[in-house]
PDB file of N, CA, C, O and CB in Angstrom:
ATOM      1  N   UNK A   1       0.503   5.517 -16.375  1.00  0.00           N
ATOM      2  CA  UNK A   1       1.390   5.686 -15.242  1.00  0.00           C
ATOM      3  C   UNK A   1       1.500   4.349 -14.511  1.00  0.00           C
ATOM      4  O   UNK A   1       0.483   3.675 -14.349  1.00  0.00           O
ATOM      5  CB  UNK A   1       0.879   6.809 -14.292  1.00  0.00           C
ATOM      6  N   UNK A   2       2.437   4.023 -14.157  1.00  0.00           N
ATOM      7  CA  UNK A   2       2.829   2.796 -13.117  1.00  0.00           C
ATOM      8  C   UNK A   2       3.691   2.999 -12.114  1.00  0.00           C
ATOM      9  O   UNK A   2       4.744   3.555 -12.429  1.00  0.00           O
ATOM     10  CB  UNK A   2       3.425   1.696 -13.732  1.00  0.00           C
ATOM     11  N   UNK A   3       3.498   2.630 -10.721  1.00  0.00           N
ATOM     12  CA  UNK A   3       3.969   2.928  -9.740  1.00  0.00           C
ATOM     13  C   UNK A   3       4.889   1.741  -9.800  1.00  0.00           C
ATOM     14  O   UNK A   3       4.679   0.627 -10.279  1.00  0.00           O
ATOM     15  CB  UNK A   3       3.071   3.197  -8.665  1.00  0.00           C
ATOM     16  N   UNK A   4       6.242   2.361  -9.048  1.00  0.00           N
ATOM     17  CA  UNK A   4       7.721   1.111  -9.021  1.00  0.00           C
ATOM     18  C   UNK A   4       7.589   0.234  -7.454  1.00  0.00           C
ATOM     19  O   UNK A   4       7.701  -0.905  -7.001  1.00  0.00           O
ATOM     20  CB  UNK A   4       9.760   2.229  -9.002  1.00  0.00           C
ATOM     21  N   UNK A   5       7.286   1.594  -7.035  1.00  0.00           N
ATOM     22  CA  UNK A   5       7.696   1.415  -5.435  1.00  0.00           C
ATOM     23  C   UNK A   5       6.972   2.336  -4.987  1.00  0.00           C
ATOM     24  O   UNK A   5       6.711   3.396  -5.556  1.00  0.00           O
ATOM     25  CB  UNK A   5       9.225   1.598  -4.914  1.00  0.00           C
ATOM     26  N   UNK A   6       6.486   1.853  -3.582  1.00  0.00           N
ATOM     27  CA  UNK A   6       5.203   2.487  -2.408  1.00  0.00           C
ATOM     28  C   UNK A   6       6.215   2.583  -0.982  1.00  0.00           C
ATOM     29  O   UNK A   6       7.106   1.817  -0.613  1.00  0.00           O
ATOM     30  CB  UNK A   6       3.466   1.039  -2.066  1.00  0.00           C
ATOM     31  N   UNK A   7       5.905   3.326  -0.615  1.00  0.00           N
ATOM     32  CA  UNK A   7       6.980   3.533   0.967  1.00  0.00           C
ATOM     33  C   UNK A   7       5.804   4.366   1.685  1.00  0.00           C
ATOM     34  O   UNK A   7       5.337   5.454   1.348  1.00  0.00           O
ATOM     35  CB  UNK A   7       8.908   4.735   0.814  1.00  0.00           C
ATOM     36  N   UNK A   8       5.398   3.390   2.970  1.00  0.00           N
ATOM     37  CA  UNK A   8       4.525   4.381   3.762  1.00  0.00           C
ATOM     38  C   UNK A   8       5.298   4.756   4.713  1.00  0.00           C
ATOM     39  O   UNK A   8       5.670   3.842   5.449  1.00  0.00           O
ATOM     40  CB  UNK A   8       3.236   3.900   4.335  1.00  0.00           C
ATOM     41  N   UNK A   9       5.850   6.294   5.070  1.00  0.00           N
ATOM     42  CA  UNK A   9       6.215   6.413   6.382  1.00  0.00           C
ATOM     43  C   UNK A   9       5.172   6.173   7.405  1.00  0.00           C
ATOM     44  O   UNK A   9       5.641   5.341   8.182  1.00  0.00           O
ATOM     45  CB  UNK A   9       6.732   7.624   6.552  1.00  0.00           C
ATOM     46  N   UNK A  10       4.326   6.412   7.663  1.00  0.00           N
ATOM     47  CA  UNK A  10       3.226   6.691   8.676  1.00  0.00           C
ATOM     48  C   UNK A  10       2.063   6.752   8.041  1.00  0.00           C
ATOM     49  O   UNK A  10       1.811   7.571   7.157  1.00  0.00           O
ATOM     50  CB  UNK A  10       3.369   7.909   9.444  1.00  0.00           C
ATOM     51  N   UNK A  11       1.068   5.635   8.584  1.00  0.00           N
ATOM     52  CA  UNK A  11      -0.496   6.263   8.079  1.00  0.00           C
ATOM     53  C   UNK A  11      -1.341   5.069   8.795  1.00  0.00           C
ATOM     54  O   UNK A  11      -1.491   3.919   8.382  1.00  0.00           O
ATOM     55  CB  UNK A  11      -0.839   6.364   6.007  1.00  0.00           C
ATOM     56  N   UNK A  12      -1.884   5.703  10.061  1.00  0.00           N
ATOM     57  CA  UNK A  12      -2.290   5.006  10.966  1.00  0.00           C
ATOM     58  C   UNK A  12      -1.245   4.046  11.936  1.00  0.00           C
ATOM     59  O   UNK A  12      -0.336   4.673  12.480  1.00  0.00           O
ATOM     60  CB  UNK A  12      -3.199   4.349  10.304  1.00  0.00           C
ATOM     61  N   UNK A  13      -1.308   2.662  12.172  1.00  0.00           N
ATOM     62  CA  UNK A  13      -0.349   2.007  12.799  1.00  0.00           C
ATOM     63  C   UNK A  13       0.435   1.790  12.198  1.00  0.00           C
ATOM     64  O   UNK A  13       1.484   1.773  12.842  1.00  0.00           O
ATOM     65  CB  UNK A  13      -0.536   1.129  13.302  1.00  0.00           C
ATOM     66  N   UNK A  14       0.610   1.484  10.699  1.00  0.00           N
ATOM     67  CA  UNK A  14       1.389   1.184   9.475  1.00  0.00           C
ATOM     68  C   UNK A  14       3.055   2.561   9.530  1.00  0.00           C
ATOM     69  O   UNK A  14       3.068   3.745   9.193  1.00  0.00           O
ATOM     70  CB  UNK A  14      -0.043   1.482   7.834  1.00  0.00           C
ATOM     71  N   UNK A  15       3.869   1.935   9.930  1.00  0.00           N
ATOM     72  CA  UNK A  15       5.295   2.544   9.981  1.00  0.00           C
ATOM     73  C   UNK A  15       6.471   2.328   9.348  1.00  0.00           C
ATOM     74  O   UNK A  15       7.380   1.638   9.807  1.00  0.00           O
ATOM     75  CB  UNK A  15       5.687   2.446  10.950  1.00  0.00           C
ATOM     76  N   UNK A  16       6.482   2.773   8.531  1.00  0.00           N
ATOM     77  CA  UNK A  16       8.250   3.157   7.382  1.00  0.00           C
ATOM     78  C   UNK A  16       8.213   1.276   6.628  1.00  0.00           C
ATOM     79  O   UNK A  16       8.956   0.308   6.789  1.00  0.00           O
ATOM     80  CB  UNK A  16      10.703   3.590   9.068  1.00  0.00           C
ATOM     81  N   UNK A  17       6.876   1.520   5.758  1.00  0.00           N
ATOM     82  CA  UNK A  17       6.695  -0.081   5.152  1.00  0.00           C
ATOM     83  C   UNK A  17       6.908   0.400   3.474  1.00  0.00           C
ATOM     84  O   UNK A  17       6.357   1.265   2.792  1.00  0.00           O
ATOM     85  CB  UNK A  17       4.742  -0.997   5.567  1.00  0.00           C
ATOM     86  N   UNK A  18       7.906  -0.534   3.207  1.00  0.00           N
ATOM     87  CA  UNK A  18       8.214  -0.920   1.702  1.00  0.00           C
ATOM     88  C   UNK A  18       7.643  -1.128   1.136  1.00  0.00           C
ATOM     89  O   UNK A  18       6.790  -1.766   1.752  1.00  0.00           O
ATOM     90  CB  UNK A  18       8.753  -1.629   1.319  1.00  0.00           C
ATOM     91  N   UNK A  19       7.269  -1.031  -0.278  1.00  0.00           N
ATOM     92  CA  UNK A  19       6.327  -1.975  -1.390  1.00  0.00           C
ATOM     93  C   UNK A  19       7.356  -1.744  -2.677  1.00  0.00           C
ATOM     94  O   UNK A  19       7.510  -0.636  -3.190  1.00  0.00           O
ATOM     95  CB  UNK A  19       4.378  -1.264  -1.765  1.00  0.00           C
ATOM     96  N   UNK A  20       7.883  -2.675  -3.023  1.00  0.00           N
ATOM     97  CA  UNK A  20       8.590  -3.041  -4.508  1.00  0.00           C
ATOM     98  C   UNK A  20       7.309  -3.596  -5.623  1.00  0.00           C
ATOM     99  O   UNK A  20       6.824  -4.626  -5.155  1.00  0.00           O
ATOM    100  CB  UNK A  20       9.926  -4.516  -4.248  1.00  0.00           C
ATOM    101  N   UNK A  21       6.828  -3.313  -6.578  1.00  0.00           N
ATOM    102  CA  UNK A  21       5.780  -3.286  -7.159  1.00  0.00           C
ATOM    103  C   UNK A  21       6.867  -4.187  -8.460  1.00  0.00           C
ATOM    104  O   UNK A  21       8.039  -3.893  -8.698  1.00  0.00           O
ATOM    105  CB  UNK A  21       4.922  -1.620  -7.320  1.00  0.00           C
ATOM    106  N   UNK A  22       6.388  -4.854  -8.865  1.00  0.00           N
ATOM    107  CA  UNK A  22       7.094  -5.389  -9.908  1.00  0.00           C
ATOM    108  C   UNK A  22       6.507  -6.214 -11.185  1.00  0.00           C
ATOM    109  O   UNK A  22       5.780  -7.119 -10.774  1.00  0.00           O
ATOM    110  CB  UNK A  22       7.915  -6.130  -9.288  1.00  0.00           C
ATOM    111  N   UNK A  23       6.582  -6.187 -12.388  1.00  0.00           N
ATOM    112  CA  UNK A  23       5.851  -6.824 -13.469  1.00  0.00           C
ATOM    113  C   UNK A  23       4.360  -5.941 -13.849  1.00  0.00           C
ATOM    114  O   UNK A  23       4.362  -4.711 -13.915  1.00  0.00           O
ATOM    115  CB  UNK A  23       5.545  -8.441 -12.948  1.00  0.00           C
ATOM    116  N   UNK A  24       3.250  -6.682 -14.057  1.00  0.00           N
ATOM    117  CA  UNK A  24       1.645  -6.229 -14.559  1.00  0.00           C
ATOM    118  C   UNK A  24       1.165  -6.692 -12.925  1.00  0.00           C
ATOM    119  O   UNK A  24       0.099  -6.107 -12.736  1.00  0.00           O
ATOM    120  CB  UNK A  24       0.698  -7.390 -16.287  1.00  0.00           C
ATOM    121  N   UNK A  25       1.415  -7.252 -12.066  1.00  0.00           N
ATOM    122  CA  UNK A  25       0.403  -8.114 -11.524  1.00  0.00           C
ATOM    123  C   UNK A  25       1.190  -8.025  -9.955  1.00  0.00           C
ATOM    124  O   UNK A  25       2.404  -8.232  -9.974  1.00  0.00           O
ATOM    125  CB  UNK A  25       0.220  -9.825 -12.408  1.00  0.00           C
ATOM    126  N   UNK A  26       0.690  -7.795  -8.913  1.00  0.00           N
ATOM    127  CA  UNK A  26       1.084  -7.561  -7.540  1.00  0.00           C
ATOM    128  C   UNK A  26       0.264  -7.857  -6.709  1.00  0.00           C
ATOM    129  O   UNK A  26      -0.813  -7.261  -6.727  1.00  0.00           O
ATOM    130  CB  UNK A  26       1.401  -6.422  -7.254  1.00  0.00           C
ATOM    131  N   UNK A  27       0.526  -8.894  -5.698  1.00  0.00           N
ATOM    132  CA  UNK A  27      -0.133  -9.660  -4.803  1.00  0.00           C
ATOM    133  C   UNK A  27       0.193  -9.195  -3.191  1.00  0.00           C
ATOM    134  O   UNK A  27       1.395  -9.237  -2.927  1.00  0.00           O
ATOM    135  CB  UNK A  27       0.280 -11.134  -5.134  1.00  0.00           C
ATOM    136  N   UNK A  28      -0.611  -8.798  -2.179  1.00  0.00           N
ATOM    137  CA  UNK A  28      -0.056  -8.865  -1.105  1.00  0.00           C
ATOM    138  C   UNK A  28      -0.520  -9.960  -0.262  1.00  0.00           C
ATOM    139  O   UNK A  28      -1.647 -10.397  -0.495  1.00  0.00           O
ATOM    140  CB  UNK A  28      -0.142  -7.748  -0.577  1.00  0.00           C
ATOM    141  N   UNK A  29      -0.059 -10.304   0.368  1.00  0.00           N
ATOM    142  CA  UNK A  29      -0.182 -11.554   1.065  1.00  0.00           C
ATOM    143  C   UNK A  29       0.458 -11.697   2.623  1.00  0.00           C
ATOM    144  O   UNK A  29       1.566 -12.087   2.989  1.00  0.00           O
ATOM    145  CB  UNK A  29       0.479 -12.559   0.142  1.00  0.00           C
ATOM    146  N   UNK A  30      -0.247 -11.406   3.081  1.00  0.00           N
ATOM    147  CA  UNK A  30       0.318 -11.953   4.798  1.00  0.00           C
ATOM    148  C   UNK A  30      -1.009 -12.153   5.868  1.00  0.00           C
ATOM    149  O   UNK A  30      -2.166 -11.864   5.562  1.00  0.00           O
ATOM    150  CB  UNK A  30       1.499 -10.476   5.683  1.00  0.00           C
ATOM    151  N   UNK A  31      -0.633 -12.641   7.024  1.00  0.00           N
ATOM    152  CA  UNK A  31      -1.452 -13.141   8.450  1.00  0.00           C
ATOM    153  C   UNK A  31      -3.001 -11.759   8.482  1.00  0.00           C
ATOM    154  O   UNK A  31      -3.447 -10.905   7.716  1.00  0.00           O
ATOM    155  CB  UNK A  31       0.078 -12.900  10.353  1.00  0.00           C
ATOM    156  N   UNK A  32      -3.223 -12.143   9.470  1.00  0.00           N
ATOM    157  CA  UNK A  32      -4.033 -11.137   9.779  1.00  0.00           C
ATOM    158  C   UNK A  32      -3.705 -10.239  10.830  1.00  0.00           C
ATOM    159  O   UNK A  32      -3.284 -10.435  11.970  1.00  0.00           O
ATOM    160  CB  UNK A  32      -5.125 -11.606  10.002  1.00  0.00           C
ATOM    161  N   UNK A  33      -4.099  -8.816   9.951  1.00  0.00           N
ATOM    162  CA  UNK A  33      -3.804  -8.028  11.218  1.00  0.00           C
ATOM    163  C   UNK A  33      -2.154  -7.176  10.904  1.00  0.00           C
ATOM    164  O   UNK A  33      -1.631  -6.319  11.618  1.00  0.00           O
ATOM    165  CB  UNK A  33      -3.757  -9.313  12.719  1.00  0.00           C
ATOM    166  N   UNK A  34      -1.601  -7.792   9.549  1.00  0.00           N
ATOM    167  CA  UNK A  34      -0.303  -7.083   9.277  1.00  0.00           C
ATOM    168  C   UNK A  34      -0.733  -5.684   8.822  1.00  0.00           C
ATOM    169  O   UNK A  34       0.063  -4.758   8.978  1.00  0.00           O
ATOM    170  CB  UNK A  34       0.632  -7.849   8.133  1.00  0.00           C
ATOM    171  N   UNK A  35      -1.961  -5.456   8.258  1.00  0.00           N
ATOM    172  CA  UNK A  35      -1.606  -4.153   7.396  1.00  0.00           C
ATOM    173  C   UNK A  35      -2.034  -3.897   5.531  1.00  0.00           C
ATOM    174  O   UNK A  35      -2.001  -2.862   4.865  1.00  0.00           O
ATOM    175  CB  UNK A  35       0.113  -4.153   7.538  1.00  0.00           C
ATOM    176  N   UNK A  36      -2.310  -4.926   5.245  1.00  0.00           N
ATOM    177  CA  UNK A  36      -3.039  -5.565   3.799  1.00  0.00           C
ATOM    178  C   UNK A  36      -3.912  -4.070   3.146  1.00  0.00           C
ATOM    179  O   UNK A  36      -3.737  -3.186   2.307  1.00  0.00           O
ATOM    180  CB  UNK A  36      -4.482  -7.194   4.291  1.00  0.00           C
ATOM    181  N   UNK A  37      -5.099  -4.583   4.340  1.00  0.00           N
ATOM    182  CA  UNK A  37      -5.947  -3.444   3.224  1.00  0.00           C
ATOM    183  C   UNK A  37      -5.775  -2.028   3.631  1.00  0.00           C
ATOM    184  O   UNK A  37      -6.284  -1.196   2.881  1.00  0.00           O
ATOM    185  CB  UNK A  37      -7.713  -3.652   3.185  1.00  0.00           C
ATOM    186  N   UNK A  38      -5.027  -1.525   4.886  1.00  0.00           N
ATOM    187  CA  UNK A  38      -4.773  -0.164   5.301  1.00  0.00           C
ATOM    188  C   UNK A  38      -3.968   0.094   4.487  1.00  0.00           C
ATOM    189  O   UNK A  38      -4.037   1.262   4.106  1.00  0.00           O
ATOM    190  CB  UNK A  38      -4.356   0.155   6.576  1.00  0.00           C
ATOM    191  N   UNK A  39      -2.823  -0.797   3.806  1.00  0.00           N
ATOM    192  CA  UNK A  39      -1.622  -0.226   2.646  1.00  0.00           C
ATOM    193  C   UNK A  39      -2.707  -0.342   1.155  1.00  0.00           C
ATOM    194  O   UNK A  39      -2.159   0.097   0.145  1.00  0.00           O
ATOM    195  CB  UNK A  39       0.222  -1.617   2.512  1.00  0.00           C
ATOM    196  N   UNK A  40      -3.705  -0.713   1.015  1.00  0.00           N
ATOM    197  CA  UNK A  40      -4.390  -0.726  -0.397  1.00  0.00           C
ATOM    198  C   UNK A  40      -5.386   0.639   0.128  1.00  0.00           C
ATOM    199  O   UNK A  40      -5.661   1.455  -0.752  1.00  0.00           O
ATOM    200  CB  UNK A  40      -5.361  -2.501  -0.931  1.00  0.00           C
ATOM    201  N   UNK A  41      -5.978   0.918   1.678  1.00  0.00           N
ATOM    202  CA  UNK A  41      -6.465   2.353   1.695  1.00  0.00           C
ATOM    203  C   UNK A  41      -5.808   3.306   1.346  1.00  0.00           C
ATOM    204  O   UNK A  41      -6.311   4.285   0.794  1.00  0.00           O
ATOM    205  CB  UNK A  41      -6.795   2.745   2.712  1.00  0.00           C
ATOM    206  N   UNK A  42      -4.283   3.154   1.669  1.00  0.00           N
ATOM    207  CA  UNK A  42      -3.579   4.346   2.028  1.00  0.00           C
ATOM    208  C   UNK A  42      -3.191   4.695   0.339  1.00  0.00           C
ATOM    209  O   UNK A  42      -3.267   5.886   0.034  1.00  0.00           O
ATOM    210  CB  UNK A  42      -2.142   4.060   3.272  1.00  0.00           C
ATOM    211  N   UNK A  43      -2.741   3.611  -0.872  1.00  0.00           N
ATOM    212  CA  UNK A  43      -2.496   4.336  -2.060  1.00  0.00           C
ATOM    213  C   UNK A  43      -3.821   4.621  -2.415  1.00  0.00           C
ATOM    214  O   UNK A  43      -3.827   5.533  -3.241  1.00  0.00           O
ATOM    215  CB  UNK A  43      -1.686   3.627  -3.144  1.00  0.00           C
ATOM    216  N   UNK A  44      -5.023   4.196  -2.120  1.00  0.00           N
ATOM    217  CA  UNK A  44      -6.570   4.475  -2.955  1.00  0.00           C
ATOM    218  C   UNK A  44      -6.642   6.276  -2.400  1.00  0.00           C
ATOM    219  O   UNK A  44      -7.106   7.159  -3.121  1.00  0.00           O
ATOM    220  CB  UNK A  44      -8.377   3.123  -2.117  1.00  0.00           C
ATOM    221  N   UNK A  45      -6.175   6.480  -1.239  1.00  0.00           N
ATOM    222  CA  UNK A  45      -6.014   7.886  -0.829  1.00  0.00           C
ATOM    223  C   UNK A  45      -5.248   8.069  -1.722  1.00  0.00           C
ATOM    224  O   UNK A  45      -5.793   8.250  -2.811  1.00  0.00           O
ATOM    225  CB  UNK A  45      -5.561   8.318   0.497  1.00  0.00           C
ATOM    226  N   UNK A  46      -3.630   8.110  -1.700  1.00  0.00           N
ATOM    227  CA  UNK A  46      -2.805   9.059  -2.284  1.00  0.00           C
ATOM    228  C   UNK A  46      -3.452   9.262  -3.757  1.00  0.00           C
ATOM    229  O   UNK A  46      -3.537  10.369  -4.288  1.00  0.00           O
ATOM    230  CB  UNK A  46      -1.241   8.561  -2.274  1.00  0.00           C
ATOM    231  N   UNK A  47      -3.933   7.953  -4.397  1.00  0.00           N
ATOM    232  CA  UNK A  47      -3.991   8.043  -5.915  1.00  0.00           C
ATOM    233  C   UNK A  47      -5.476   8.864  -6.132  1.00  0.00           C
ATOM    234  O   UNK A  47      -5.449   9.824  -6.901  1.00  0.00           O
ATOM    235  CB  UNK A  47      -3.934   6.344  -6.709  1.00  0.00           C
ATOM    236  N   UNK A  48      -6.299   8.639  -5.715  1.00  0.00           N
ATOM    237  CA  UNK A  48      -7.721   9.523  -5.780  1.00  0.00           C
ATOM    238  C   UNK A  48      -8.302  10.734  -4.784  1.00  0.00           C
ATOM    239  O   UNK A  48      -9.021  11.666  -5.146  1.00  0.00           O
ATOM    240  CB  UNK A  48      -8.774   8.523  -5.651  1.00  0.00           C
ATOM    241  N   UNK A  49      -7.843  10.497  -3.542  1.00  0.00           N
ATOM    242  CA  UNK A  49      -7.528  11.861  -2.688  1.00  0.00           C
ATOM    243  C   UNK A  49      -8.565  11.168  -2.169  1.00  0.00           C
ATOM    244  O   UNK A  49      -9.311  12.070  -1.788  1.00  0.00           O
ATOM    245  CB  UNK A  49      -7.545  13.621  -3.181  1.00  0.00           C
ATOM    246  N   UNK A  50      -9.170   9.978  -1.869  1.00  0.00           N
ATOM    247  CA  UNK A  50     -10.622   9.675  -1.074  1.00  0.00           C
ATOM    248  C   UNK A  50     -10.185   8.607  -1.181  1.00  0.00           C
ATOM    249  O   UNK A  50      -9.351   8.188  -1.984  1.00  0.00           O
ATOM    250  CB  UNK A  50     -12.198   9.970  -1.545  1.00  0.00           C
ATOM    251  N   UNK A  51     -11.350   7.494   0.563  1.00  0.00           N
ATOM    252  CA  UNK A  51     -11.072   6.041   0.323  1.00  0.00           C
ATOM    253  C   UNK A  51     -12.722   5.702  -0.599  1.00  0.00           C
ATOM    254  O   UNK A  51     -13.766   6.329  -0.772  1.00  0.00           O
ATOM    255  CB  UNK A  51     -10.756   5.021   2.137  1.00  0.00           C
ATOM    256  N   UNK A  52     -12.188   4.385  -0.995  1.00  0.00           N
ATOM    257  CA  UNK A  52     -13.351   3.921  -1.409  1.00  0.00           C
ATOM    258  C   UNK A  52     -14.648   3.854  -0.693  1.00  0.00           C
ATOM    259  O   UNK A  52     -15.638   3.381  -1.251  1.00  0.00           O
ATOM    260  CB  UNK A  52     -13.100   2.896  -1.726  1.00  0.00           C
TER     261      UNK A  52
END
């Protein structure tokens, strides 16, 4: 299975955020404080039903 695209409406402060997933290999990258590892909690939820 491979995911195309991630869309969080809501999950915590994180609000109506995009993810275009593209190729083998996907990097997120921004400042601190955007949202990084709450959008890598939030699919480790959807995909396993628990965070790490």
């Amino acid at each position: 299975m491979r995911i195309k695209e991630l869309f969080i409406k809501r999950y915590g402060p994180l609000r109506d955020r995009s993810y275009v997933l593209t190729g083998r290999f996907n990097l997120l990258v921004g400042k601190n404080e955007e949202g990084k590892t709450l959008t890598i909690d939030a699919l480790v939820k959807l995909l396993l039903g628990r965070t790490c």
